[in-house]
Backbone bond lengths (Angstrom), bond angles and torsions (degrees), N, CA, C in turn:
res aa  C-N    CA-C-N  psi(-1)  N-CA   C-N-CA  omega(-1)  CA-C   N-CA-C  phi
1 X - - - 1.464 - - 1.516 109.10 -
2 X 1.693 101.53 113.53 1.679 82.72 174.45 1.842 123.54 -78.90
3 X 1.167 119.84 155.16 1.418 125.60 -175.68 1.632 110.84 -73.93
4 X 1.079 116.95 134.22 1.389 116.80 -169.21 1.832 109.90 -80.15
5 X 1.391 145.43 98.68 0.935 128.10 -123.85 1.860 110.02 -110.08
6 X 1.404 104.73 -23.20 1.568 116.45 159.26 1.344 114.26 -5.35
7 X 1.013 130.61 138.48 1.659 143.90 173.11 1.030 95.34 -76.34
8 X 1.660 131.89 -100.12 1.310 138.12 -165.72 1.333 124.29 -42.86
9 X 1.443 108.23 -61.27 1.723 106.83 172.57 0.930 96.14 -61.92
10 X 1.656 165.81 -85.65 1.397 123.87 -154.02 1.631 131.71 -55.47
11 X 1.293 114.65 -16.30 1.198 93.43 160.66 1.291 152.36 -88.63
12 X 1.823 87.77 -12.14 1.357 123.55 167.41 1.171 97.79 -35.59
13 X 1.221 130.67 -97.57 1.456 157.99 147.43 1.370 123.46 -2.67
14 X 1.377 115.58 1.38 1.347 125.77 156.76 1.808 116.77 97.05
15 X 1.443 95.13 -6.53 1.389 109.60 -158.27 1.979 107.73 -89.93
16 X 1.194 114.23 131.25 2.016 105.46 178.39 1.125 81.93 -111.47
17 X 1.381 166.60 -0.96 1.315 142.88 -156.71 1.924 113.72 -93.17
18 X 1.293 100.71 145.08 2.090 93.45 -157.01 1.624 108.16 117.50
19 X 1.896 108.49 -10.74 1.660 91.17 -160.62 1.492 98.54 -126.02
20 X 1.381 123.70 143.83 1.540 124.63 -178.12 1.600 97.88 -68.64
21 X 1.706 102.39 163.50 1.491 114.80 157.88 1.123 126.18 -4.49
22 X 1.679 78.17 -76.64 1.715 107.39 -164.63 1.551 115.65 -60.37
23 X 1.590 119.01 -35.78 1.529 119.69 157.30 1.098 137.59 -59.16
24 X 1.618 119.89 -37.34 1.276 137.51 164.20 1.464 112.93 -46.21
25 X 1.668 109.53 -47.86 1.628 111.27 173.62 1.247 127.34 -64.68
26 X 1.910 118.98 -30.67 1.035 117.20 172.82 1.552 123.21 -77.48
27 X 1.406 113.49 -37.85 1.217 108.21 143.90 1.967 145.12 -29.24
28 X 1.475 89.37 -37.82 1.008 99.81 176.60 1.524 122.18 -87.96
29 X 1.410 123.88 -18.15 1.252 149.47 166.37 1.500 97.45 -59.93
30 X 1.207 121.97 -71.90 1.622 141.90 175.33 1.550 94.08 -19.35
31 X 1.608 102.76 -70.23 1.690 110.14 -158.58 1.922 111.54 -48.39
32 X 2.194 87.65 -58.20 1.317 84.95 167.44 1.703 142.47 -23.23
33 X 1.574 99.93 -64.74 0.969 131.28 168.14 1.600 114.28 -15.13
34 X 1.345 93.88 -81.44 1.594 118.53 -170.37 1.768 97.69 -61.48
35 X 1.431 114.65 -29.06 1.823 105.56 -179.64 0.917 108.48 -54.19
36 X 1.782 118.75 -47.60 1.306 114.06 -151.98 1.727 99.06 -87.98
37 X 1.103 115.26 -54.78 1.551 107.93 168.39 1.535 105.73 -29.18
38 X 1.048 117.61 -67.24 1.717 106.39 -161.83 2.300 101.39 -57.95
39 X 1.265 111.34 -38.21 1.111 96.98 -175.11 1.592 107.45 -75.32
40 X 1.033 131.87 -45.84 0.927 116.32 151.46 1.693 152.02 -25.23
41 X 0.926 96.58 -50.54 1.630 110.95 130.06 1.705 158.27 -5.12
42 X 1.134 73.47 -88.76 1.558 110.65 163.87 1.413 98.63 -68.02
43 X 1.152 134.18 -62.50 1.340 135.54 -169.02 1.453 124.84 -67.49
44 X 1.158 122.46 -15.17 1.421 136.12 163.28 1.532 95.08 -86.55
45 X 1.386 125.54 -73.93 1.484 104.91 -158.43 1.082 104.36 -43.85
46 X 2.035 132.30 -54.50 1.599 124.85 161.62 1.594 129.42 4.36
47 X 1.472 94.84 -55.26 1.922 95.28 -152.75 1.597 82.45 -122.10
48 X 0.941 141.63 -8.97 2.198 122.67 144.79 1.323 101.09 -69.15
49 X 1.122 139.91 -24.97 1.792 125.38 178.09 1.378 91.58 -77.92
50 X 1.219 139.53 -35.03 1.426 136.55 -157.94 2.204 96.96 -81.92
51 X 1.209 84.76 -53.12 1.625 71.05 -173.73 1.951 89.58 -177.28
52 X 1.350 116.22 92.29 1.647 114.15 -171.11 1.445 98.48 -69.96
53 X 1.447 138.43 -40.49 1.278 116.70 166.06 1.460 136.58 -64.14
54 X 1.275 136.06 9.34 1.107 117.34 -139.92 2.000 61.29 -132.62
55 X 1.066 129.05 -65.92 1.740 141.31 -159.28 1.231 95.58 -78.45
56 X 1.775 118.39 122.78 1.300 137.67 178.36 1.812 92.73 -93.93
57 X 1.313 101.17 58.50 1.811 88.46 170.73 2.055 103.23 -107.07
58 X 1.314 90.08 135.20 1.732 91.03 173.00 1.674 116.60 -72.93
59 X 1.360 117.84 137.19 1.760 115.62 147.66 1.356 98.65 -49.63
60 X 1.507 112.40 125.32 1.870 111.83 146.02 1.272 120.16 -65.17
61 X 1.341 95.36 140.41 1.658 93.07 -173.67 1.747 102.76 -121.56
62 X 1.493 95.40 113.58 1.873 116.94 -173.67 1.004 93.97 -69.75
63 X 1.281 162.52 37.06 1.507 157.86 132.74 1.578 130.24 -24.10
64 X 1.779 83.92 -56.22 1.456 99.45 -177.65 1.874 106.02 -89.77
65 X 1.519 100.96 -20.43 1.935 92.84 -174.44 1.378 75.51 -89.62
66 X 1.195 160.36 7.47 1.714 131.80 171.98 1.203 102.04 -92.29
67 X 1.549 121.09 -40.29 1.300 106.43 170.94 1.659 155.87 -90.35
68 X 1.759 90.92 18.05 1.025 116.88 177.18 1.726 119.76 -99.29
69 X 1.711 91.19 -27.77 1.453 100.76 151.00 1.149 129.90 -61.64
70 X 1.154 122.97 -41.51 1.489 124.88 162.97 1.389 118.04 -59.29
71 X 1.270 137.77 -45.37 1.611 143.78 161.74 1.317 118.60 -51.80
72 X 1.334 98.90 -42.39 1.615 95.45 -168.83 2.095 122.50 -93.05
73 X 1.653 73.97 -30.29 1.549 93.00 -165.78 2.187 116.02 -106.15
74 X 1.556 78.30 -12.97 1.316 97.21 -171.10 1.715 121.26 55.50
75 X 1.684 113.11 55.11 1.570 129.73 -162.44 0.957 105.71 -149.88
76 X 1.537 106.10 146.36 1.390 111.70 171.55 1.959 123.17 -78.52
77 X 0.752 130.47 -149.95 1.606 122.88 173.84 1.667 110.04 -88.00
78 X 1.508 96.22 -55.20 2.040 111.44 166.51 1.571 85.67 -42.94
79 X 1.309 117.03 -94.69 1.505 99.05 -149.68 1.299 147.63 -32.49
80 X 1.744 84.72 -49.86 1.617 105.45 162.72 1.706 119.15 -45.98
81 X 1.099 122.31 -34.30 1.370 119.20 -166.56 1.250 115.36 -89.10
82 X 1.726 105.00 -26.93 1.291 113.96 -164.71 1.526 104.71 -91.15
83 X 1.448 110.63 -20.98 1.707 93.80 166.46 1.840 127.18 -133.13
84 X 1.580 99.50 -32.28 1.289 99.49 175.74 1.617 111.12 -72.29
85 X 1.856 120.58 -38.98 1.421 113.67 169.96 1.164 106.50 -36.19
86 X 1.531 139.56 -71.56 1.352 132.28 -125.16 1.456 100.61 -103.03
87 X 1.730 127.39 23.29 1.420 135.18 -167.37 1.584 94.05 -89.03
88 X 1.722 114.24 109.37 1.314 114.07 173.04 1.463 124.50 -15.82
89 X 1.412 95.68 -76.63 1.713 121.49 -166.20 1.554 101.96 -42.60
90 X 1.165 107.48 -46.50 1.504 115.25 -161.30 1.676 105.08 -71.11
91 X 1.298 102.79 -43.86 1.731 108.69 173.96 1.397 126.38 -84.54
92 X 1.150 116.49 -12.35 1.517 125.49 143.58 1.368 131.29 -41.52
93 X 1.656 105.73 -26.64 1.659 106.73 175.65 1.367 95.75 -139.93
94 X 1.642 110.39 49.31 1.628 125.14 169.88 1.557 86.15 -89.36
95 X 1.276 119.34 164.77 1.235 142.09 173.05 2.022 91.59 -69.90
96 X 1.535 100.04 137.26 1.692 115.44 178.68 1.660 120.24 -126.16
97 X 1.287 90.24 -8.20 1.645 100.47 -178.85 1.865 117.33 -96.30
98 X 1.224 115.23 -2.74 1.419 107.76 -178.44 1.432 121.14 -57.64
99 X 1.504 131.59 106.17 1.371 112.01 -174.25 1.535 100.07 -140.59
100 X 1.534 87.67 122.56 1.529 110.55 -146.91 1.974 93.34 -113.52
101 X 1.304 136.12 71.19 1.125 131.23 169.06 1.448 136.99 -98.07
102 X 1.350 124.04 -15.25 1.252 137.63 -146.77 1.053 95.81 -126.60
103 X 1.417 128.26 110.12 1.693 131.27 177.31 1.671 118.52 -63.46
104 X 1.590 86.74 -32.98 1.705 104.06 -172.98 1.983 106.92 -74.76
105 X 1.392 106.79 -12.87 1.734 94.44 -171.73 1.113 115.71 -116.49
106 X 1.241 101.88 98.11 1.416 126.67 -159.95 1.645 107.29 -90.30
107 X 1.253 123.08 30.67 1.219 147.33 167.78 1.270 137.05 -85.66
108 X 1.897 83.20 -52.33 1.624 109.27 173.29 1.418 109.10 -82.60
109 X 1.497 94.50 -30.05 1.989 89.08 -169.73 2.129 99.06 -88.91
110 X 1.410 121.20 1.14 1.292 95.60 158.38 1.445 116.12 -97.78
111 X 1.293 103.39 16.68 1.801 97.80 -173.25 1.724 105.76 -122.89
112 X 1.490 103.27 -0.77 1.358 105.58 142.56 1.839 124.52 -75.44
113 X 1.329 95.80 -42.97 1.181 115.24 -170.19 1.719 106.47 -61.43
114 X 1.117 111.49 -40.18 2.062 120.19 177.21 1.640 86.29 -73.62
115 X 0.998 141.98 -23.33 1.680 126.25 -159.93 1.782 88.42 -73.54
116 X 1.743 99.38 -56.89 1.362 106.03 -144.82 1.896 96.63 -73.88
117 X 1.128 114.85 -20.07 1.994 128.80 168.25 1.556 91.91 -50.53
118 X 1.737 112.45 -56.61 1.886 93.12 -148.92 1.613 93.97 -83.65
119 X 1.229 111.30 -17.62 2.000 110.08 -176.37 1.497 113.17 -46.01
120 X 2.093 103.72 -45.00 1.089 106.29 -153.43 1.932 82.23 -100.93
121 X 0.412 107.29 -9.99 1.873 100.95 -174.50 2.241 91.00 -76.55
122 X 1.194 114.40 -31.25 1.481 131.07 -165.45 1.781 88.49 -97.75
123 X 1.133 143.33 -15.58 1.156 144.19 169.48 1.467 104.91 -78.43
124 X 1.255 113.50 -71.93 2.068 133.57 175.31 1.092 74.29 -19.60
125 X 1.946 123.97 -107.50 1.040 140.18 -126.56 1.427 115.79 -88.15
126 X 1.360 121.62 52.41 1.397 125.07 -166.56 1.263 88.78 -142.52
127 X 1.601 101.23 151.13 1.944 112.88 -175.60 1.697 118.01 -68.81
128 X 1.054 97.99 100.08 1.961 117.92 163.24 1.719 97.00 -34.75
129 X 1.408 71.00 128.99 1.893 96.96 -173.92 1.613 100.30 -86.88
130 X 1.687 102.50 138.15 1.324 97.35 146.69 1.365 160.65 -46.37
131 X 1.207 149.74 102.24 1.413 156.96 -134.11 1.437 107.26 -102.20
132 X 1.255 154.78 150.45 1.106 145.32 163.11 1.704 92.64 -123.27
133 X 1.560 104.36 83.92 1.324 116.83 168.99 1.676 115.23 -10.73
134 X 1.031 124.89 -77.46 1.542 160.19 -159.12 1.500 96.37 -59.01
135 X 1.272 110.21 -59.40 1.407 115.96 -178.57 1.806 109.71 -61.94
136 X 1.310 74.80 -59.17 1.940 82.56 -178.19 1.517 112.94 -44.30
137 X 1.409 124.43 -41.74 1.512 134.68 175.55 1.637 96.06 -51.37
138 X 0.998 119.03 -69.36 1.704 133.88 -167.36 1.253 90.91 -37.03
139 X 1.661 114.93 -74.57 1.612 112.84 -175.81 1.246 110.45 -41.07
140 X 1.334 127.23 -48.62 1.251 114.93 -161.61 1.749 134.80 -66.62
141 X 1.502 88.65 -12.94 1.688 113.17 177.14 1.894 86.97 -96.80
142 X 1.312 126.60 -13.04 1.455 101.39 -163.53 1.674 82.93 -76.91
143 X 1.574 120.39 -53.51 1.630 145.67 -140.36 1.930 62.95 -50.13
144 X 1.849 111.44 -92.04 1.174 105.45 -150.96 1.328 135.97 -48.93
145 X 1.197 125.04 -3.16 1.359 140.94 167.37 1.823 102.15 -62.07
146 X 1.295 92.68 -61.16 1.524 104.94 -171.69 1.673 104.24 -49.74
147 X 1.609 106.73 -52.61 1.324 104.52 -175.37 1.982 125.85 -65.86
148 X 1.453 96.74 -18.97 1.063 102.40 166.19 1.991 120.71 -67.29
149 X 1.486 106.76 -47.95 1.555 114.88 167.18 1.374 114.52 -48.52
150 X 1.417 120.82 -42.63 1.721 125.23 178.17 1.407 106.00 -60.10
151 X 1.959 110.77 -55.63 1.229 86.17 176.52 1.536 137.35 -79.34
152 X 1.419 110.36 -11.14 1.325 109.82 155.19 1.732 120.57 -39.91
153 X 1.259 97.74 -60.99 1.501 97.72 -176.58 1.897 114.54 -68.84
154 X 1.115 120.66 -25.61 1.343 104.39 151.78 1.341 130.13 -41.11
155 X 1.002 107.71 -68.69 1.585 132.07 179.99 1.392 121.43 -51.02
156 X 1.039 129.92 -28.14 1.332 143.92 163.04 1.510 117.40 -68.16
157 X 1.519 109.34 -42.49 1.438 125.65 152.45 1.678 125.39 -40.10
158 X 1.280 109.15 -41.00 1.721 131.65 -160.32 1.553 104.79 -91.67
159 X 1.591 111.86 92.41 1.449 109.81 144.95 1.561 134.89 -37.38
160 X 1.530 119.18 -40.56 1.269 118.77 146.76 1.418 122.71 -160.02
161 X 1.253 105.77 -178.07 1.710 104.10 -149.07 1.174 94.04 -141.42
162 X 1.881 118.29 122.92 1.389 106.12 -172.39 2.272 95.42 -143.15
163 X 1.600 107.02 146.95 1.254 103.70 178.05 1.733 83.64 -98.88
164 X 1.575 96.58 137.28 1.597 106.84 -175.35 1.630 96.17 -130.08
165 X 1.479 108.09 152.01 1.304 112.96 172.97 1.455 110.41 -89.63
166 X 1.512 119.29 169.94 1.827 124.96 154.25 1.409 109.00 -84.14
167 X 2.053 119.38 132.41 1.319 91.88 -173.91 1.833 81.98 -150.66
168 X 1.401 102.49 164.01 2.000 97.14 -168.24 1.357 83.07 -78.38
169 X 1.593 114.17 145.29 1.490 114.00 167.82 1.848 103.58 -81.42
170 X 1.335 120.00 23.50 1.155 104.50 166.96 1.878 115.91 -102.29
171 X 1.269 89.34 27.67 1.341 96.53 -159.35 1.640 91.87 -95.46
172 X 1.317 125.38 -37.57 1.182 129.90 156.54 1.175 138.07 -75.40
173 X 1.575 123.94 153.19 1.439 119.22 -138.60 1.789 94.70 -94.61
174 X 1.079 138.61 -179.61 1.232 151.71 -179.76 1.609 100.99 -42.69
175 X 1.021 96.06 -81.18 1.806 118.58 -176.84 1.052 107.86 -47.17
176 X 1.509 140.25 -31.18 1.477 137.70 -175.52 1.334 85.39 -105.64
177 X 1.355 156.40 30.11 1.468 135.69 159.43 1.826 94.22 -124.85
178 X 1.109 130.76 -30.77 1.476 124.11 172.97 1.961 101.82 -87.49
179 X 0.930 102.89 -3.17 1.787 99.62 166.77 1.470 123.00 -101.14
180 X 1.481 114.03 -28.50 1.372 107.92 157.94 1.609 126.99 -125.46
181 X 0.925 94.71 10.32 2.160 108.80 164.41 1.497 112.98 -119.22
182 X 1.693 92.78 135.14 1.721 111.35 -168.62 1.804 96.52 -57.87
183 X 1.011 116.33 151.15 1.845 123.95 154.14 0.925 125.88 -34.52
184 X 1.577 126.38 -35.43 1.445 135.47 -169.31 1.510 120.16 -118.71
185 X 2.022 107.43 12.23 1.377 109.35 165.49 1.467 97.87 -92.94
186 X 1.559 120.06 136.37 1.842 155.71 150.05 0.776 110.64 -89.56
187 X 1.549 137.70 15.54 1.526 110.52 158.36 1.354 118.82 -95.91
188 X 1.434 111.08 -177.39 1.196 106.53 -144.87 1.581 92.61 -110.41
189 X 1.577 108.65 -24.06 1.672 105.86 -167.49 1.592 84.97 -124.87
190 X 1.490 104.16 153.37 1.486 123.75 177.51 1.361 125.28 -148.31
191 X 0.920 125.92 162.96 1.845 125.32 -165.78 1.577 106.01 -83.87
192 X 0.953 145.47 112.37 1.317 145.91 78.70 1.074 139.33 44.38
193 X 1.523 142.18 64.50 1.473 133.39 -162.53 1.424 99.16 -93.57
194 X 2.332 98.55 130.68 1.215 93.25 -173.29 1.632 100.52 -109.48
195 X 1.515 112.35 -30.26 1.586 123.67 -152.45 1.679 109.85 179.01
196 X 1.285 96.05 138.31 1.693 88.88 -166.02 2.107 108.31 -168.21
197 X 1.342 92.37 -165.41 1.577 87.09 -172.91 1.375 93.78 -157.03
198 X 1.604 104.96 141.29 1.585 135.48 -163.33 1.514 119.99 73.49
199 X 1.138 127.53 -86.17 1.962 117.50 -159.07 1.443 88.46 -129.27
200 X 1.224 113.42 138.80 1.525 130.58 -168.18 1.661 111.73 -105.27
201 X 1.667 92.78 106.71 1.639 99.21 176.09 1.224 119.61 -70.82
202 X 0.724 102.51 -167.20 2.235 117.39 -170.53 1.426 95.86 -72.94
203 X 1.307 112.83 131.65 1.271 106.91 173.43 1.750 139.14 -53.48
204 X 1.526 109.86 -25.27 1.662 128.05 156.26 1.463 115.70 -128.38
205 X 1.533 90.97 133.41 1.601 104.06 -159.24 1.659 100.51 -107.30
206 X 1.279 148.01 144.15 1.579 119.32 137.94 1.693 121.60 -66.04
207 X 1.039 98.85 179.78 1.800 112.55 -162.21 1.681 92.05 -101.25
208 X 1.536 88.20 150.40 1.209 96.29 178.44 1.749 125.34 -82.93
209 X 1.441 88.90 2.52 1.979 91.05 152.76 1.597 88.60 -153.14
210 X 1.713 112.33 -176.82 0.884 138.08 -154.64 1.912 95.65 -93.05
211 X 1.558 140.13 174.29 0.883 123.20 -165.78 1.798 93.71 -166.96
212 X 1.209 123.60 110.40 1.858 121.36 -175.71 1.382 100.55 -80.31
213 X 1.000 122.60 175.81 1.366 146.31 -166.97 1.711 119.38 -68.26
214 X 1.438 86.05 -40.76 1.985 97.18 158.58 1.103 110.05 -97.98
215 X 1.113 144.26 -12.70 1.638 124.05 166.24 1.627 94.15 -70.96
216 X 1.114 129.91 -76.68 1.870 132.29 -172.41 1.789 105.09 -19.00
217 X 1.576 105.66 -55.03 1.389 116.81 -173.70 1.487 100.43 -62.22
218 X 1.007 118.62 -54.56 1.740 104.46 179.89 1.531 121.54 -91.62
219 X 1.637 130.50 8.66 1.421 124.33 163.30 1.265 125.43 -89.68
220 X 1.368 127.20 168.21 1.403 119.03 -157.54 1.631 89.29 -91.32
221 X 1.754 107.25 135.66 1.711 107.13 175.02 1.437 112.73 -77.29
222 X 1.585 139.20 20.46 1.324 119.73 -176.68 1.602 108.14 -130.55
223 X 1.177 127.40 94.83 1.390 121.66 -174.79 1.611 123.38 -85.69
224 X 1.105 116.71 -162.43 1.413 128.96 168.10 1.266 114.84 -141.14
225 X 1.307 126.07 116.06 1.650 120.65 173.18 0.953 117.14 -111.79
226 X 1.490 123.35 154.75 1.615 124.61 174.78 1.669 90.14 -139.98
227 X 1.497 89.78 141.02 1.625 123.53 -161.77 1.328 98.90 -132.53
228 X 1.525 96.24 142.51 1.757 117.52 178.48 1.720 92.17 -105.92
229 X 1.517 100.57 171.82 1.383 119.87 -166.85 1.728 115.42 -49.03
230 X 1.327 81.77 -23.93 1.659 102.24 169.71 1.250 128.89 -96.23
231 X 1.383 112.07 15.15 1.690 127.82 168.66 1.904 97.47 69.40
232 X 1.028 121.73 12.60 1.781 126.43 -179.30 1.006 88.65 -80.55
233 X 1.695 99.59 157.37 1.829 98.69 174.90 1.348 103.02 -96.49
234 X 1.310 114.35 165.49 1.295 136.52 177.56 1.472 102.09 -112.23
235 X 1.345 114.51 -50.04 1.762 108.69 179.12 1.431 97.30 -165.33
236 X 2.133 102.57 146.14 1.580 94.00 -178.16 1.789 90.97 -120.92
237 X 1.256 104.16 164.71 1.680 122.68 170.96 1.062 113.40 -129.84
238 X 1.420 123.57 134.81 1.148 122.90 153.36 1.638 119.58 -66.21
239 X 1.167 158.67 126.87 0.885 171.16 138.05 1.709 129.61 42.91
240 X 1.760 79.85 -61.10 1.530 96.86 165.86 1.651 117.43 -95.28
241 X 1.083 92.71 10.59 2.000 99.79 158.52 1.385 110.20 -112.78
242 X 1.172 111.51 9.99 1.981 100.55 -173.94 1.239 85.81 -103.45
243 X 1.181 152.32 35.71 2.004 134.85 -168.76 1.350 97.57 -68.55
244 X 1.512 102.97 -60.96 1.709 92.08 -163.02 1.909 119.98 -76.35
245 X 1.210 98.07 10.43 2.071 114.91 177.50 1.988 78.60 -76.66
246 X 1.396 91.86 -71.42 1.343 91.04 -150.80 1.323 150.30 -53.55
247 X 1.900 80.11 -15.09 1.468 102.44 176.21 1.881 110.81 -101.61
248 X 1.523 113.08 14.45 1.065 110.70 -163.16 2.007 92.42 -122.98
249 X 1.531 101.81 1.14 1.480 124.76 -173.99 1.395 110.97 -92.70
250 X 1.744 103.50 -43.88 1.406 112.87 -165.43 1.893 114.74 77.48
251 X 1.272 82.18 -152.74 1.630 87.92 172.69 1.238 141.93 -111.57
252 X 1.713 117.12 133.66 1.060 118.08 -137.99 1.911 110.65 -56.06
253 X 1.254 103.71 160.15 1.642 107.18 -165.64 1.852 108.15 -108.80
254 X 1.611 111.37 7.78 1.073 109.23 -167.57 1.347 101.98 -169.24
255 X 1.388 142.40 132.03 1.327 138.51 145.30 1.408 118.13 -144.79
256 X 1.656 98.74 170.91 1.746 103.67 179.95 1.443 104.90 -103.64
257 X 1.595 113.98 149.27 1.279 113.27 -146.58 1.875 66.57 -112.82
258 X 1.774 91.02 174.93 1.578 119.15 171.25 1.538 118.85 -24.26
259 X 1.422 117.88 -50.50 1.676 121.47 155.47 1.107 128.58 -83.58
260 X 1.360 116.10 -2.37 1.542 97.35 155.04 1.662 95.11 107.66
261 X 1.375 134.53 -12.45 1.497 114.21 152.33 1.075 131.73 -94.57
262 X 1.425 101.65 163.28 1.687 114.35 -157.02 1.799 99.78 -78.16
263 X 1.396 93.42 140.47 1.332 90.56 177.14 1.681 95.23 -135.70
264 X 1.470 99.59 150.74 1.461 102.23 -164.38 1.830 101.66 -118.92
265 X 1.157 117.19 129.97 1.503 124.92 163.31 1.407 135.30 -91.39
């Protein structure tokens, strides 16, 4: 029987067998990797909903695990997640103990934080896996296919769909901030409706978490939202992650011009 020898589809499929030691480990570095990023994660958005000024917790920034995926693994971040992350075997001897609750103990979260440093420092310097070019291309039209069906099925979900800017809510006057922000939103920055397609939300929204003064300065100001019948989000993008929404949206069917009325196309 010959062995089916593809990188991705075998791991897709649950299968490591075909790969030396030394790949298996970097692989396994990879998986690490992505645990602690994702808990990490999770744990900041946690304690900015709780109170972003008050908790010195950082956003992780996947910069360096995206580009080590690419060096090591020869993948993009989608790919990586979408098949080697979720490969049993490999997450079976993912790290299971990270427990990241307490905004205030900043003890635990730097000794998460050295775990997820030596994973990816043990990722860098670990032997680059073989690629089966050819295959990897294939996946890569399979991934975007796929990602195109997801966002289909978002979208079908979404009463309406709007690209909104980041803007200081002090930018608005009294009367326009108690006319379109609830009583019990404190943040300080809020969304912005600029142009969009299907049912037209309120023209200023709050965010679906809270956002300090250096996070605003370093996030991208142009998003993408998708809203249920109840204007809630369903899912947000930054801009340069909405490509395939936007091109699967067309052109926008409605926007507010320089003063602020709606003009419809």
């Amino acid at each position: 029987m010959t062995m089916i020898a593809p990188f991705i589809l075998s791991l897709a499929i649950s299968s490591t067998a075909g790969y030396s030691q030394s790949e298996l480990r970097t692989l396994q570095y990879a998986v690490n990797s992505h645990v602690y990023n994702q808990a990490l994660e999770k744990f900041y958005q946690h304690c900015i909903t709780l109170d972003p000024e008050q908790y010195m917790v950082k956003k992780p920034d996947p910069s360096r695990l995206n580009s080590l995926l690419l060096q090591q693994l020869q993948l993009e971040a989608d790919q990586f997640v979408s098949g080697i992350a979720t490969n049993p075997k490999l997450m079976q001897r993912a790290p299971d103990d990270i427990v990241l609750t307490d905004c205030t103990d900043h003890a635990t979260y730097q000794k998460i934080l050295d775990r997820y440093e030596l994973e990816l420092f043990a990722l860098e310097i670990a032997t680059p896996v073989k690629v089966n070019s050819q295959t990897t291309e294939s996946q890569r039209k399979q991934q975007h296919q796929q990602h195109i069906k997801n966002a289909t099925v978002l979208l079908q979900r979404s009463k309406a769909v709007a690209m909104v800017s980041i803007i200081d809510r002090n930018s608005l006057s009294t009367l326009e901030q108690s006319n379109f922000l609830h009583p019990e939103y404190k943040g300080r920055y809020i969304y912005r409706i600029d142009q969009g397609w299907r049912n037209i939300p309120a023209r200023y929204m709050g965010m679906q978490s809270y956002l300090t003064e250096q996070q605003f300065a370093a996030s991208p100001k142009s998003w993408l939202l998708l809203l249920d019948q109840h204007n809630q989000f369903i899912k947000v993008f930054s801009e340069s992650d909405a490509k395939v929404y936007l091109n699967l949206l067309g052109k926008p069917e409605w926007h507010f011009d320089l003063q602020g009325n709606l003009q419809r196309k």
